[in-house]
N, C-alpha and C positions, 0 to 999 in steps of 0.2 A: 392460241386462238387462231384459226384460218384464214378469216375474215376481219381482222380488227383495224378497219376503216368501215365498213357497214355498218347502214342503218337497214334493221329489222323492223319490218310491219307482221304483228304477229294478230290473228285472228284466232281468238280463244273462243271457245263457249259464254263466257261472260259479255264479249265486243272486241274491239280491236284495242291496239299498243301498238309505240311507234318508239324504237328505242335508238338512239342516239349511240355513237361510238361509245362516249363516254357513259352513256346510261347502261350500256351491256357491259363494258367494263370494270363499273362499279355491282353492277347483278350478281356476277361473276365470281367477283371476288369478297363477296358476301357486304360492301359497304352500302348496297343500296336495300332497305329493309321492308320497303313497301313500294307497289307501283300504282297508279293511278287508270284504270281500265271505264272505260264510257262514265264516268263521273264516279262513280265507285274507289275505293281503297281496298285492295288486297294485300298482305303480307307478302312479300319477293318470292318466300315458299312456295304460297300456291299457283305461281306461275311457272315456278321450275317443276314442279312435282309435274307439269300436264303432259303432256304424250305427242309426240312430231306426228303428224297424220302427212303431210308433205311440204317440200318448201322447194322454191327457184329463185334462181337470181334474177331479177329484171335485164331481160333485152337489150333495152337501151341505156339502163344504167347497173352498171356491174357491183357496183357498191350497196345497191335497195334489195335483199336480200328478203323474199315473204313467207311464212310460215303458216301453217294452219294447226293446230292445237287440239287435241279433244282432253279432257282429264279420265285418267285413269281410274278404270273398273276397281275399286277399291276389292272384290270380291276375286277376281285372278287375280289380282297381286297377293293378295293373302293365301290363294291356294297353291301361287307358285312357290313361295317361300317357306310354305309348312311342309 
């Protein structure tokens, strides 16, 4: 991992997430099985399955790492793989 002192503010389609050293760490490595996004419960899956649209480090702090998210056109990814 690149980064593994970062904390990620990830802005998905659903809302935001704000993941912790330790909460990426466990995503990662498959121990964290569900995340908590604007009060909602998603399975870990459906937040790795989404798609990077862009991300920067913060300015002033090098460690808050932000992301933006869209989920993937189930439709090209089926036609890229057939």
């Amino acid at each position: 991992m690149r980064n593994p002192n970062s904390t990620f503010e990830i802005l998905t389609p659903e809302g935001s997430i704000r993941l912790t050293p330790e909460n990426t760490k466990g995503l990662l490595c498959g121990q964290m099985k569900f995340v908590r996004i604007e009060g909602t419960i998603y399975s870990a899956e459906e937040l790795l399955d989404q798609e990077i649209e862009g991300s920067q480090t913060d300015l002033f702090n090098p460690n808050l790492v932000r992301i933006k998210t869209e989920e993937v056109d189930q439709e090209i990814f089926h036609t890229f793989l057939d």
